[in-house]
C-alpha positions in Angstrom: 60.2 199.0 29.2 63.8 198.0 27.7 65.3 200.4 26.1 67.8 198.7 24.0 68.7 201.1 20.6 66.5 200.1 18.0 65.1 201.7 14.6 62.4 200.8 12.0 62.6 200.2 8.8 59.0 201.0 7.4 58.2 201.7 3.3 56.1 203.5 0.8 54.8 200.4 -0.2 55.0 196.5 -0.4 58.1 194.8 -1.9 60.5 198.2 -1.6 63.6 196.2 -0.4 62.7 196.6 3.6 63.6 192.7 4.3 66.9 193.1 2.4 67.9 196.3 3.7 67.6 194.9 7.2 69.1 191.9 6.2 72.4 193.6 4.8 72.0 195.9 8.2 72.0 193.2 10.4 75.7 191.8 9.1 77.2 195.2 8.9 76.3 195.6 12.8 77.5 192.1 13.7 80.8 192.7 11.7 80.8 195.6 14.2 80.7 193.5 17.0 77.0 194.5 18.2 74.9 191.5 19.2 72.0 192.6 17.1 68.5 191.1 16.4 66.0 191.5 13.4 62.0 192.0 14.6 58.9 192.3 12.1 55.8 193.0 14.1 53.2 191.6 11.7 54.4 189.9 8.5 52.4 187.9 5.6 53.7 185.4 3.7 54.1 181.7 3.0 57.4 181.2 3.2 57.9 180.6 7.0 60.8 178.5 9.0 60.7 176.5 11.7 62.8 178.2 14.8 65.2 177.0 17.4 62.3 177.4 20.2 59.8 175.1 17.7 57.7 177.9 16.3 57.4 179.5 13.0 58.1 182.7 11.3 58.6 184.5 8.7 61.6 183.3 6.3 62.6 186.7 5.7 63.4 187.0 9.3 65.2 183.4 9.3 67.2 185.2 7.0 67.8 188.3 8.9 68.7 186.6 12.3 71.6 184.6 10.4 72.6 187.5 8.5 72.8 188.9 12.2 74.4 185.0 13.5 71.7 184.3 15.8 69.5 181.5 16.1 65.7 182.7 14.7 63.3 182.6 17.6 59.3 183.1 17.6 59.6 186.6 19.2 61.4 187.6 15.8 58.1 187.7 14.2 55.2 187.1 16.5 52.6 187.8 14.0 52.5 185.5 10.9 49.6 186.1 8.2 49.4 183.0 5.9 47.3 184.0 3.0 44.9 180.4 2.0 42.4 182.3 -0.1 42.2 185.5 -1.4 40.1 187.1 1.2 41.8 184.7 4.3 44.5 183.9 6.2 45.8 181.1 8.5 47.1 183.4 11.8 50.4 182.4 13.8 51.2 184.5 16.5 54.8 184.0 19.0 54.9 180.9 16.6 51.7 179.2 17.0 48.7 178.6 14.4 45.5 180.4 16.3 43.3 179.7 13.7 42.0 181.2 10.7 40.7 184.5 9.8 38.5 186.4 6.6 39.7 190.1 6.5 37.7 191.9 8.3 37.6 189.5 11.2 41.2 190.1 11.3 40.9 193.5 11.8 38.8 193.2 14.7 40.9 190.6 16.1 44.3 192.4 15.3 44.5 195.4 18.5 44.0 192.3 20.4 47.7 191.2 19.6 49.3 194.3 20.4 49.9 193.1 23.8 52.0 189.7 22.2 53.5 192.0 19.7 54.8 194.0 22.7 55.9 191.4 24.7 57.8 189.2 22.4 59.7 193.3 20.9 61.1 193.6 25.2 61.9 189.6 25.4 63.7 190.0 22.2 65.4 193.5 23.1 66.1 192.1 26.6 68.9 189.9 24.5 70.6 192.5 22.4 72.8 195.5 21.8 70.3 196.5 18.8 67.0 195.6 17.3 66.5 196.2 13.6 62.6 196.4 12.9 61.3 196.1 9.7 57.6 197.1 8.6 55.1 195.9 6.8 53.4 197.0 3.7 53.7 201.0 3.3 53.8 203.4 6.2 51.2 205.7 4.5 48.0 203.4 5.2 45.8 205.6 6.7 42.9 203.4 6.4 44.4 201.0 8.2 45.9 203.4 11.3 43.4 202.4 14.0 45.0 199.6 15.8 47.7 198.8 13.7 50.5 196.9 14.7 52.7 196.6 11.7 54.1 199.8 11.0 53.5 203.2 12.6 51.1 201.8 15.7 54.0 199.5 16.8 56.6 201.8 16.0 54.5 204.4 19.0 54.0 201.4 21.0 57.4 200.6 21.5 58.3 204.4 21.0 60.9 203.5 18.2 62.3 206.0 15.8 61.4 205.6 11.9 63.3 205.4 8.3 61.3 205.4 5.5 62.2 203.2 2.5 61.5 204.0 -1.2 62.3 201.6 -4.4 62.9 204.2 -6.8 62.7 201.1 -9.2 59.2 201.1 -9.4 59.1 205.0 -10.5 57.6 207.8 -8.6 60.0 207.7 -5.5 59.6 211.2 -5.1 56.0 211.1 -5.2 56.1 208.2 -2.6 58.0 209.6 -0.1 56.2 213.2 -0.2 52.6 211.8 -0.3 53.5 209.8 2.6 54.3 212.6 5.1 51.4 214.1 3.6 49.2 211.7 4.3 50.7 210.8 8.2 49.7 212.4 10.7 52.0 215.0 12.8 52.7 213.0 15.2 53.8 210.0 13.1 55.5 212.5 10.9 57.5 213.1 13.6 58.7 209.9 14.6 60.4 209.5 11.1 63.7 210.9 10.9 64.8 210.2 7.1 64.8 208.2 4.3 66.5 206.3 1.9 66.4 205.6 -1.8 66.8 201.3 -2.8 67.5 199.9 -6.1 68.8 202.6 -8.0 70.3 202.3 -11.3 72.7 204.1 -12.7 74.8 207.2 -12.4 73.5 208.1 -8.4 74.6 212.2 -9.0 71.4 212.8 -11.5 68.9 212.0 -8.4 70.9 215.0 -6.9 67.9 217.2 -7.4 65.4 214.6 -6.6 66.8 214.5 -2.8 67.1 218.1 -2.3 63.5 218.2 -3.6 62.7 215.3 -1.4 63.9 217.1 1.7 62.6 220.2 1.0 58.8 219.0 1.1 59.3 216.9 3.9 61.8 218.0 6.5 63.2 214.5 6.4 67.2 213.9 5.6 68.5 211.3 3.2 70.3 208.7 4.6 71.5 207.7 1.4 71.0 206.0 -2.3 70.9 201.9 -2.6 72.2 201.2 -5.9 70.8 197.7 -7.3 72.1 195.0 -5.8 72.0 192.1 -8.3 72.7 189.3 -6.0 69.9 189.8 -4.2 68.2 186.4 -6.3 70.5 184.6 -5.3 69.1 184.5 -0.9 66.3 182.5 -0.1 63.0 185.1 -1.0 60.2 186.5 1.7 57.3 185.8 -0.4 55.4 184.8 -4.1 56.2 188.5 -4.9 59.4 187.3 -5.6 58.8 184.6 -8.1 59.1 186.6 -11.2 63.4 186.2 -9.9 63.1 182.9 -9.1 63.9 181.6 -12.8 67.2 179.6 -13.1 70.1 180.1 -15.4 69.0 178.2 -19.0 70.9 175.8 -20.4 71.9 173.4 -17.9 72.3 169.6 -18.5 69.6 169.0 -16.3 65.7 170.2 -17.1 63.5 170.8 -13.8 60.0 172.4 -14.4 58.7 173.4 -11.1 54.9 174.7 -10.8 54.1 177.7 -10.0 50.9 176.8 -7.8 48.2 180.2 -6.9 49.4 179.3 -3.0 52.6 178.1 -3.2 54.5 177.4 0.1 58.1 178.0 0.9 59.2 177.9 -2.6 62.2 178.6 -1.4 63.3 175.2 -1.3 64.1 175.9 -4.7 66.9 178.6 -4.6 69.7 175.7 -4.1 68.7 174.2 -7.4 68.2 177.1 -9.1 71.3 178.4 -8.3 73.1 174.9 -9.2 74.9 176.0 -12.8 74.5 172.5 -14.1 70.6 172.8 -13.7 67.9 174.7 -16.0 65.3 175.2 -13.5 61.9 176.8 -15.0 58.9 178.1 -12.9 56.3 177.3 -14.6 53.1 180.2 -14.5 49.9 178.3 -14.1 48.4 176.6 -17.4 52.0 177.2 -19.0 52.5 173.7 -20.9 54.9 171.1 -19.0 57.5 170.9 -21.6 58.2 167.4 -22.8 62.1 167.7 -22.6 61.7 168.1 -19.1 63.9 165.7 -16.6 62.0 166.6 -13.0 58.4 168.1 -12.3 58.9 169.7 -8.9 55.4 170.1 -7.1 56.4 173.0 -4.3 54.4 172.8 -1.0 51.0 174.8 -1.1 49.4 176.2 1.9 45.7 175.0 0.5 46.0 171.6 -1.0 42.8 171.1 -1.9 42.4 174.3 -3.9 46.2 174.1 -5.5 45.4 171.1 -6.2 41.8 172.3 -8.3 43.8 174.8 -9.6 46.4 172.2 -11.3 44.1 170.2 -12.8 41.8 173.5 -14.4 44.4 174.3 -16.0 45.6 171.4 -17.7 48.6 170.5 -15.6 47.7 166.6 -14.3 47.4 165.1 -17.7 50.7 166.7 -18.3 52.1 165.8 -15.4 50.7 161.9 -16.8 52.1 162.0 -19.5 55.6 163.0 -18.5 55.7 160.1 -16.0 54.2 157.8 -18.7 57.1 159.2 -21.4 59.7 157.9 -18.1 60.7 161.2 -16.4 60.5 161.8 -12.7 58.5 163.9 -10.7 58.5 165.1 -7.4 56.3 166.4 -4.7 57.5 168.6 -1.4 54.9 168.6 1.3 51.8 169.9 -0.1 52.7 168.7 -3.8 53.9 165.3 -1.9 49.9 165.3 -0.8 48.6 166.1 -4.2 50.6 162.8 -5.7 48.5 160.3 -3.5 45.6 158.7 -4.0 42.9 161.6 -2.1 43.2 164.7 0.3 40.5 165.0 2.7 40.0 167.7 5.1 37.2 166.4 7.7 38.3 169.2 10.0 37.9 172.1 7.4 41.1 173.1 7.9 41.9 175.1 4.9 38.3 175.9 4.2 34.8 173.8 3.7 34.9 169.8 5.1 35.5 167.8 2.3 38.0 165.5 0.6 39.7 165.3 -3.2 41.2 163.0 -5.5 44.9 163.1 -5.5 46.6 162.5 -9.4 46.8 158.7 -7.9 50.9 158.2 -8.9 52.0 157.4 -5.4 49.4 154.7 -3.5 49.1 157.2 0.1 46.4 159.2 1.5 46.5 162.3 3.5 44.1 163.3 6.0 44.7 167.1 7.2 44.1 168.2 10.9 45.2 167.6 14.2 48.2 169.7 15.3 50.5 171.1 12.9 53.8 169.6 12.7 56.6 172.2 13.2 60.2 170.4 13.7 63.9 170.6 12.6 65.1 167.1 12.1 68.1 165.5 11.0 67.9 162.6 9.1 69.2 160.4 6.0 68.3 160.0 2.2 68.3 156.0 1.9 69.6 155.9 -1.7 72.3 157.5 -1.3 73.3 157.0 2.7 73.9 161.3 2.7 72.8 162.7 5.7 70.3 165.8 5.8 69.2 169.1 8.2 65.7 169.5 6.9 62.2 171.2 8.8 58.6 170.1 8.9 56.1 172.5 8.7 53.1 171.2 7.7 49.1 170.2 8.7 47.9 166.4 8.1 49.6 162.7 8.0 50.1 160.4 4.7 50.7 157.1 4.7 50.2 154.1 2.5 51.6 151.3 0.7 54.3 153.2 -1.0 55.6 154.6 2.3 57.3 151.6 2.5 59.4 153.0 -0.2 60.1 156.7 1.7 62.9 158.0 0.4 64.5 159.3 3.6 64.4 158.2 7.1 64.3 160.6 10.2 64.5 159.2 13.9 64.5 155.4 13.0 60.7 156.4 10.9 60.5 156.3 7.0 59.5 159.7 6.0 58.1 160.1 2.7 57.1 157.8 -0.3 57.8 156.0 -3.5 56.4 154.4 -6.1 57.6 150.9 -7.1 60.1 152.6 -10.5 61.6 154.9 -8.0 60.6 157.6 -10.6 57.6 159.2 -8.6 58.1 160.2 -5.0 57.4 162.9 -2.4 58.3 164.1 1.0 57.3 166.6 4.0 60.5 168.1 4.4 61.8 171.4 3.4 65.3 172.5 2.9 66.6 169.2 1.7 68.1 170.5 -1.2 71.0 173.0 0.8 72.9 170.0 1.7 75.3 169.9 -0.7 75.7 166.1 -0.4 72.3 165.1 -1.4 71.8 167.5 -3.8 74.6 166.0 -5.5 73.0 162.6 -5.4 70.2 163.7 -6.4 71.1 165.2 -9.6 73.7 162.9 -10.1 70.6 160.3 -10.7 69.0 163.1 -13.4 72.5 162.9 -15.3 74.0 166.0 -13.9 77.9 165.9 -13.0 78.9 167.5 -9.6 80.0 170.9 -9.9 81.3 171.4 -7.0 78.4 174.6 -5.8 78.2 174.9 -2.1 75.1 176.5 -1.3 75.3 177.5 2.2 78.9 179.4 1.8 77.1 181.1 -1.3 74.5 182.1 0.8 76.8 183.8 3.6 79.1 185.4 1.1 76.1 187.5 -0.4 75.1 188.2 2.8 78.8 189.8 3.2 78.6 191.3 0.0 75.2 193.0 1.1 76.6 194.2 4.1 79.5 195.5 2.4 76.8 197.2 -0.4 75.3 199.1 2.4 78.3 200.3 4.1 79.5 202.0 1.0 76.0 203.6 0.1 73.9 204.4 3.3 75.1 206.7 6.6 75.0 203.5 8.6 77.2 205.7 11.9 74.1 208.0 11.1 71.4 205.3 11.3 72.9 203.6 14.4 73.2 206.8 16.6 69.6 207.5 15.7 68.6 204.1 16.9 70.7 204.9 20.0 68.8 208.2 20.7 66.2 206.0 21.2 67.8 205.1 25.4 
């Protein structure tokens, strides 16, 4: 085996701050001059990104690898969980959709990938001075010990030293962190060597006691105390955790109400409006009324159409969505939502669940048909109104076409992508990340009645990133963390 440094980042639970610590990591080490590479063994979300070798991953870890200036690549992140129901998930492993999976067929099918897991950790490893490994879920999960591969299974695998995480945010840090090395065994007990404390508020010297006490039970030493980092909202979130942050600033010129479907997709496409300070953008909860002010009715993408699309019209949402286009405001849909505008969904293949089919809310004349291979692509193409050009991904199952797609709104490779109706006001698209190209956005909300500002979205992005990095160097025993990692050789 390689035995580039490396360390893992595990927690005491879900949504601790794992993805952002490494994140911040990962540019502190590059800044050193290390050529170092984010990995997450098994992840689950719906936010993914399409990668340089034409897989997909987690976005978290699209994050991470430009936080660390590398391209993403499948190995990454070679097991993606896709949650489509609530007891199922669509499984991608080194960047490929193997099917889908209830729960417990997961788990029988889940030792099985320890071997890819393995594989694509040395290929990755083989490339760096450092791997930075983040975990999955909490560390703790004795239940789920036998054959795991996301936390302390991979971390003996790969025989890679451990840092636990706690989010003293939440409350009960102290409690987190002791029942975890009570509940490990001894020899996963041993493989951690510290831990650290994320999103603290406040005046640090009054946990003071809580470390010493911390310590004391466990044997572990404290790398160090994460005060809050409020920026954090403002870089592209890992999963629907995150959506409670996702609310824009209020007061804007321009009203966008985007909704908040139960499976909503890479809803990260809309940080760069958001962020925009001449925007109000609300995230709608489902059932939440559409309010009639609004200017734009973003539909996100959804990873099951069909169900999302149930879902919308329980609770209320397609007559409101009616009534907004008949009152003359705009609406549009981003992959999944851009399937939910045609005229019907069907599904012959049951790929997100039972063969069937579903009326679409009928404002754009297309139909989609999902199957076949999924589409996973970068492309670079150009928004036909106004001529700017875009870097934009695919990542999607199913075709639509029809009538209106003689209107698409962009073309890629010398191909219409997308559709319109014949006002221009109703319109949808497959791809994702439009919206960080500062050009078009422009356009874009130049045509809702919003002046340019002047926000550049992608040099936003990278000077958070710097700030993080500089956030970590201050508060955490990086020298410490590194030569740990390095005791790994």
């Amino acid at each position: 085996m390689i035995r580039t440094p490396a360390i893992m980042f595990q927690g005491t639970g879900s949504n601790v701050g794992k993805s952002l610590i490494v994140a911040g990591l990962c540019r502190a080490c590059a800044r050193r001059g290390l050529s170092v590479a984010p990995f997450k063994p098994q992840n689950m979300s719906n936010n993914a990104a399409v990668t340089a070798d034409g897989g997909e991953i987690g976005r978290a870890q699209a994050l991470q690898a430009r936080s660390a200036r590398r391209e993403p690549v499948i190995d990454m992140n070679p097991v993606l969980l896709k949650p489509e129901s609530e007891t199922g998930s669509q499984v991608i492993v080194q960047g490929r959709r193997i099917g889908s999976y209830k729960g417990r067929a997961y788990t029988t099918l889940k030792p099985s990938l320890m071997p890819a897991v393995l594989e694509s950790f040395q290929r990755l490893a083989a490339t760096a001075d450092l791997v930075l490994v983040e975990g999955a879920g909490s560390a703790a999960e004795v239940n789920l010990r036998d054959g795991d591969i996301a936390n302390m299974g991979f971390a003996e695998a790969a025989d890679v030293p451990v840092t636990l995480v706690g989010d003293i945010d939440r409350g009960g840090v102290i409690a987190t962190l002791v029942g975890a090395h009570a509940l490990l065994p001894r020899a996963d007990n041993s493989r951690v060597k510290g831990f650290l404390i994320n999103r603290f508020r406040g005046d640090v010297s009054m946990f003071d006691e809580g470390l010493r006490t911390i310590a004391e039970r466990t044997g572990w030493r404290s790398f160090g105390i994460v005060p809050w980092f409020a920026d954090a909202v403002k870089l592209p979130a890992e999963d629907s955790a995150d959506l409670a942050s996702r609310a824009g600033t209020p007061g804007g010129r321009v009203k966008i109400v985007a909704l908040a479907l139960p499976r909503i997709a890479n809803f990260d496409d809309l940080d760069p409006l958001r962020l925009e300070p001449e925007v109000s953008l609300d995230l709608l909860p489902l059932g939440a009324p559409i309010p009639t002010d609004a200017d734009l009715v973003l539909i996100p993408g959804s990873k099951a159409t069909i169900a999302d699309l149930a879902a919308l019209r329980a609770c209320g949402w397609e007559e409101d969505i009616k009534a907004h286009v008949r009152r003359g405001g705009r609406v549009l849909g981003l992959c999944g939502g851009y399937q939910m505008l045609g005229r019907v969904v069907s599904d012959p293949e049951g790929v997100e669940g039972a063969p069937g089919s579903a009326p679409g809310l009928g404002l754009l004349d297309v139909a989609t048909t999902l199957g076949g291979d999924k589409t996973l692509a970068r492309i670079s193409g150009r928004h036909r109104g106004s001529g700017e050009l875009v870097e934009a991904y695919e990542i999607h199952m199913g075709r639509t076409d029809g009538p209106d797609a003689a209107r698409a709104p962009f073309e890629v490779g010398g191909r219409p992508e997308g559709a319109a109706d014949a006002s221009g006001r109703v319109s949808g698209c497959y791809l994702h990340g439009v919206f960080t190209q500062d050009g078009f956005r422009r356009a874009f909300l130049a045509e809702l009645g919003a002046p340019s500002s002047g926000f550049t979205y992608e040099a936003a992005v990278e000077a958070v990133l710097d700030r993080l990095a500089d956030h970590l160097e201050e508060h955490l025993d990086v020298g410490a963390l590194l030569a740990i990692a390095r005791g790994r050789v």
